[in-house]
DORO-116989 format. One line per field, with one value per residue: residue number from 1; residue in three letters; x, y, z of N, C-alpha, C in turn. Coordinates in Angstrom, 3 decimals, decimal comma. Layout:
num = [NUM / ...] $
residuo = [ALA / ...] $
npx = [X / ...] $
npy = [Y / ...] $
npz = [Z / ...] $
capx = [X / ...] $
capy = [Y / ...] $
capz = [Z / ...] $
cpx = [X / ...] $
cpy = [Y / ...] $
cpz = [Z / ...] $
***
This chain:
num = [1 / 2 / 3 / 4 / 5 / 6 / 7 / 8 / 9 / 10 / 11 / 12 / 13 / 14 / 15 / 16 / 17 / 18 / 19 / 20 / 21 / 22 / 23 / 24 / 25 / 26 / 27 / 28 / 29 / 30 / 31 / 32 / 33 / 34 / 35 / 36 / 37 / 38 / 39 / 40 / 41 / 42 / 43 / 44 / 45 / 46 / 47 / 48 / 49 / 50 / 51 / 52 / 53 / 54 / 55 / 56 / 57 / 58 / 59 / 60 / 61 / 62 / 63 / 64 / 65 / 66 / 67 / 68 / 69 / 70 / 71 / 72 / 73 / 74 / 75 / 76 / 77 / 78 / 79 / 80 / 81 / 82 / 83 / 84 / 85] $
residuo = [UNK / UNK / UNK / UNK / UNK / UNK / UNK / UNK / UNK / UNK / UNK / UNK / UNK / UNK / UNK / UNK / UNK / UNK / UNK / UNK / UNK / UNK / UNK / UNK / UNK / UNK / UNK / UNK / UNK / UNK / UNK / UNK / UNK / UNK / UNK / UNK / UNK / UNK / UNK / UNK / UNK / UNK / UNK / UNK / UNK / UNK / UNK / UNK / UNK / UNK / UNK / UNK / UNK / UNK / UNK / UNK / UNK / UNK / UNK / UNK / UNK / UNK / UNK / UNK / UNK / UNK / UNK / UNK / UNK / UNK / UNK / UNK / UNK / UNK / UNK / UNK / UNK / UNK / UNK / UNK / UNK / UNK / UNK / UNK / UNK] $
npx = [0,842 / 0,633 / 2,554 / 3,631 / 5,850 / 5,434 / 6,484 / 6,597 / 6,263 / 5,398 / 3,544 / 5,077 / 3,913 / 1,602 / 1,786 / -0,028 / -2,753 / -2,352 / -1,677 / -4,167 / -6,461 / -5,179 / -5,802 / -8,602 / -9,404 / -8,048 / -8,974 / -11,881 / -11,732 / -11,708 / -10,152 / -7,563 / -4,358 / -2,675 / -0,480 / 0,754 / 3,012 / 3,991 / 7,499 / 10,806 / 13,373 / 14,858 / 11,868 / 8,329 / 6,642 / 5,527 / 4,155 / 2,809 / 1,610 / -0,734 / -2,543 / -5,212 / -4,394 / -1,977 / -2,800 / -4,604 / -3,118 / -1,466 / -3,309 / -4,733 / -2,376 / -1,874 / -4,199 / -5,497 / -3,797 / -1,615 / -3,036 / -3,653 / -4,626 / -1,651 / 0,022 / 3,747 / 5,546 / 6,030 / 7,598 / 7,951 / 8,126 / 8,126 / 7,504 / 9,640 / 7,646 / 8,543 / 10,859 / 9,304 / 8,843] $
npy = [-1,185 / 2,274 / 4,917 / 7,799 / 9,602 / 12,594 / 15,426 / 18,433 / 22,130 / 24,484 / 27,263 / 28,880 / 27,519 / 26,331 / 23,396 / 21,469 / 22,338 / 21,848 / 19,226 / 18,271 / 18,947 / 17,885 / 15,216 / 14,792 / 15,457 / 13,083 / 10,952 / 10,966 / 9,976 / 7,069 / 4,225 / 4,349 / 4,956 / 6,301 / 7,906 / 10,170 / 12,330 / 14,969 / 16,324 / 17,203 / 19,150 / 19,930 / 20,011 / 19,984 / 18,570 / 15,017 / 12,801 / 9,749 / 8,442 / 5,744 / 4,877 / 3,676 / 3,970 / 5,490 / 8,068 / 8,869 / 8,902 / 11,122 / 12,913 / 13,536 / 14,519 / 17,059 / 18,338 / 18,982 / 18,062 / 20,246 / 22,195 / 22,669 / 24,973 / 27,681 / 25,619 / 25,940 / 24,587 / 21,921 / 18,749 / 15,524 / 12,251 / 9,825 / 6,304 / 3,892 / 1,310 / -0,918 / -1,964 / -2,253 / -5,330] $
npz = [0,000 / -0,720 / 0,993 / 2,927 / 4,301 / 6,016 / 6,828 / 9,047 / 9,201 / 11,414 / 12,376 / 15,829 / 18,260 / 17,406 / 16,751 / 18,539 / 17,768 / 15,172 / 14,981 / 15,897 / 13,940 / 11,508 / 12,601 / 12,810 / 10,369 / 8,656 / 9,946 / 8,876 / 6,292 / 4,212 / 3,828 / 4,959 / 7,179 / 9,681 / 11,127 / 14,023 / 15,023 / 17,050 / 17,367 / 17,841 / 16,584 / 13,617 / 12,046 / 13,232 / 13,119 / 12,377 / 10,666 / 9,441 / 6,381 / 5,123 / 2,535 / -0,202 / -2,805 / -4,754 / -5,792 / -4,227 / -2,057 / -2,466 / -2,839 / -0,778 / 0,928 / -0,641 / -0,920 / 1,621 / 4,031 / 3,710 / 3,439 / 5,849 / 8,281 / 9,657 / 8,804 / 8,220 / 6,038 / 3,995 / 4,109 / 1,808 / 2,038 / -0,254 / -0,083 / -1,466 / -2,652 / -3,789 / -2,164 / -0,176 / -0,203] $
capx = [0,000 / 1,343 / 3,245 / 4,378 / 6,400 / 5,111 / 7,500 / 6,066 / 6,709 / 3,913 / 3,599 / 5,070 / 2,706 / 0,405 / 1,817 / -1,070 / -3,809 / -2,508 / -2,262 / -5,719 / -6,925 / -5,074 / -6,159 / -9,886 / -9,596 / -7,655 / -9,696 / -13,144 / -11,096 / -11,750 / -8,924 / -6,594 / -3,725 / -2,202 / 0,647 / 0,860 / 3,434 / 4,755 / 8,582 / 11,874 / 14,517 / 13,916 / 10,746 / 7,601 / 5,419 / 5,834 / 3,085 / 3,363 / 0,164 / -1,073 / -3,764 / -5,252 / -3,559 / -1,002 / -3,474 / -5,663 / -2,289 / -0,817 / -4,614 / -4,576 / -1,264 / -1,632 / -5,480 / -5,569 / -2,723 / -0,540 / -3,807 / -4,174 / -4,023 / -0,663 / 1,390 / 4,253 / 5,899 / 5,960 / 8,661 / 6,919 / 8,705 / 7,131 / 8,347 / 9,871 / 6,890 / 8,948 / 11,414 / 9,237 / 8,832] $
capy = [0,000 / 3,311 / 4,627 / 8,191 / 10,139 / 13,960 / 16,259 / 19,492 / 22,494 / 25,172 / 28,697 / 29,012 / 27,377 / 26,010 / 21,953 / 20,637 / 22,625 / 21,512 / 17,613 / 17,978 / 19,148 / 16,338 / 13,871 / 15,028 / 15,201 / 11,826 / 10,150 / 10,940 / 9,495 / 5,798 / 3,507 / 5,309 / 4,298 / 7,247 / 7,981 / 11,366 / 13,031 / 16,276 / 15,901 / 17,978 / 19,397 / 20,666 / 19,760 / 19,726 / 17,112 / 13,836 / 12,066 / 8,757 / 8,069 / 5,156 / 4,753 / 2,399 / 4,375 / 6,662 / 9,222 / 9,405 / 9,651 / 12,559 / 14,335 / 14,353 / 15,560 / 18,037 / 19,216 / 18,450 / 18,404 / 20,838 / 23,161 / 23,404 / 26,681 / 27,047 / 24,851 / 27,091 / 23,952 / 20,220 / 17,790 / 14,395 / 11,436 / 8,185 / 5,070 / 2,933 / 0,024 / -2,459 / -2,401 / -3,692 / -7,107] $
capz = [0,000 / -0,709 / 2,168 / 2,789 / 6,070 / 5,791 / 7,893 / 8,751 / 9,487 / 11,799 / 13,724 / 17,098 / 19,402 / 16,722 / 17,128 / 19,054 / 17,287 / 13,893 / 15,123 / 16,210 / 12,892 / 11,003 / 13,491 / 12,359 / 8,348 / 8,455 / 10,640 / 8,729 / 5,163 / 3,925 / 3,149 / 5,447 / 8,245 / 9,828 / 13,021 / 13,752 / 16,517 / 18,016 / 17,454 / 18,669 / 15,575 / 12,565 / 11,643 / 14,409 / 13,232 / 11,618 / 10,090 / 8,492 / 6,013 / 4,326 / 1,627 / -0,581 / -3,615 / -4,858 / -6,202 / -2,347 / -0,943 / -3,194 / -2,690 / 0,733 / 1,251 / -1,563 / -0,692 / 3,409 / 4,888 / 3,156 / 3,643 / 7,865 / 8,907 / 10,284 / 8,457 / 7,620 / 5,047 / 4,087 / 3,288 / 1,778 / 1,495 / -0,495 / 0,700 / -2,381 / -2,311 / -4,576 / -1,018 / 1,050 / 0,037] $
cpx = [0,882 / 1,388 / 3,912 / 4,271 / 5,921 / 5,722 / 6,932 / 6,414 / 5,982 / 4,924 / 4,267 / 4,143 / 1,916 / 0,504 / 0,084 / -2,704 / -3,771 / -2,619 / -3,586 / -6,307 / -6,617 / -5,720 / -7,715 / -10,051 / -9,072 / -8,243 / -11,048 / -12,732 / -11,132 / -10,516 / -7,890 / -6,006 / -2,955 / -1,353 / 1,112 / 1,538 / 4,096 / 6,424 / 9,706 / 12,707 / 14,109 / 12,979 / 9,639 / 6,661 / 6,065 / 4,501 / 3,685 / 1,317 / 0,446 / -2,230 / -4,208 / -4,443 / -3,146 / -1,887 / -4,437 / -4,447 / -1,830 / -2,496 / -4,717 / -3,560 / -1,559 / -3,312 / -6,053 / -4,984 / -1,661 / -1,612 / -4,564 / -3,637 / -3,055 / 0,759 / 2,220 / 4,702 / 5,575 / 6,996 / 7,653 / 8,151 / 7,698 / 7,886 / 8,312 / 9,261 / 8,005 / 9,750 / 11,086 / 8,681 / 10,157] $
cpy = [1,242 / 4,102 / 6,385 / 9,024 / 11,998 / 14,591 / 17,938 / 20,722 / 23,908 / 26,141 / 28,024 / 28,071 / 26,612 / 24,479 / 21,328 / 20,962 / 21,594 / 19,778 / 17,217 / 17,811 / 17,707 / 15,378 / 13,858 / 14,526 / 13,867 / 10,826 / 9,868 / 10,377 / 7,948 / 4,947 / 4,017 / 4,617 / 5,653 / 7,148 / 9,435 / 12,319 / 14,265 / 15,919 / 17,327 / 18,111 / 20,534 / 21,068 / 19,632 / 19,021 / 16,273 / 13,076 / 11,106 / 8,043 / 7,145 / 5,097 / 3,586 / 2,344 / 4,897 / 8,206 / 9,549 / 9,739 / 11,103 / 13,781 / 14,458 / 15,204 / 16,931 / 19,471 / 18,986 / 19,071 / 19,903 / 22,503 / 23,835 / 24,865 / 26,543 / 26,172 / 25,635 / 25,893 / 22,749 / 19,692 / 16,357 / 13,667 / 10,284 / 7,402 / 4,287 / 1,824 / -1,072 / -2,858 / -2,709 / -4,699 / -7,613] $
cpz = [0,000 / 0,673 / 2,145 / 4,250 / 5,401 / 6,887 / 7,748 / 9,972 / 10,602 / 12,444 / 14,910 / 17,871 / 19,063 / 16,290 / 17,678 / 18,031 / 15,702 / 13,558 / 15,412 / 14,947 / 11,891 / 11,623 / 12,832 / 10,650 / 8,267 / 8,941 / 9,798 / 6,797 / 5,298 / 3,813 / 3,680 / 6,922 / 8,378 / 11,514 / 12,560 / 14,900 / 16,490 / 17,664 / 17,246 / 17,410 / 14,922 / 11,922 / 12,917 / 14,597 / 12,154 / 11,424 / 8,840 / 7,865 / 4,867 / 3,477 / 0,784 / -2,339 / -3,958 / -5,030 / -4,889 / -1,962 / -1,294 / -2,771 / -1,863 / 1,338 / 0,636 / -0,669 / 0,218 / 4,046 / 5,133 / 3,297 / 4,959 / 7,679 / 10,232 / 9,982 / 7,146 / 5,993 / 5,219 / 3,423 / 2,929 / 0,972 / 1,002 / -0,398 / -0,838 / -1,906 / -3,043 / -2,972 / -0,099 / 1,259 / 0,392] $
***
């Protein structure tokens, strides 16, 4: 199943609000596996989303995620499927 880590980047302060929000839009989405945490560096959230195919995963990132209020950027990695058989 397509597989990708979304690294992101928010306001000041605006961590918890913006995991809430994801937690909501991803939750109320079909065909969907999601892990979504708070994390310390460069980046202040990490979200790792699955789908049932490339084109749900690219539209949520693209027209969801990438659209909280708040989220200053996004890094999006897709996980090479042939590697993990």
């Amino acid at each position: 199943m397509p597989t990708a880590y979304v690294l992101l980047n928010s306001d000041l302060g605006s961590d918890e609000s913006i995991i809430a929000e994801a937690k909501k839009i991803l939750a109320s989405e079909k065909n969907i596996q999601f892990e979504i945490q708070g994390v310390y560096g460069v980046y202040d959230i990490v979200l790792k989303i699955t789908t049932d195919t490339t084109d749900h995963l690219r539209s949520i990132i693209t027209n969801k995620i990438r659209k909280i209020n708040k989220v200053q950027s996004t890094l999006t990695m897709m996980v090479i499927e042939e590697q993990e058989r």
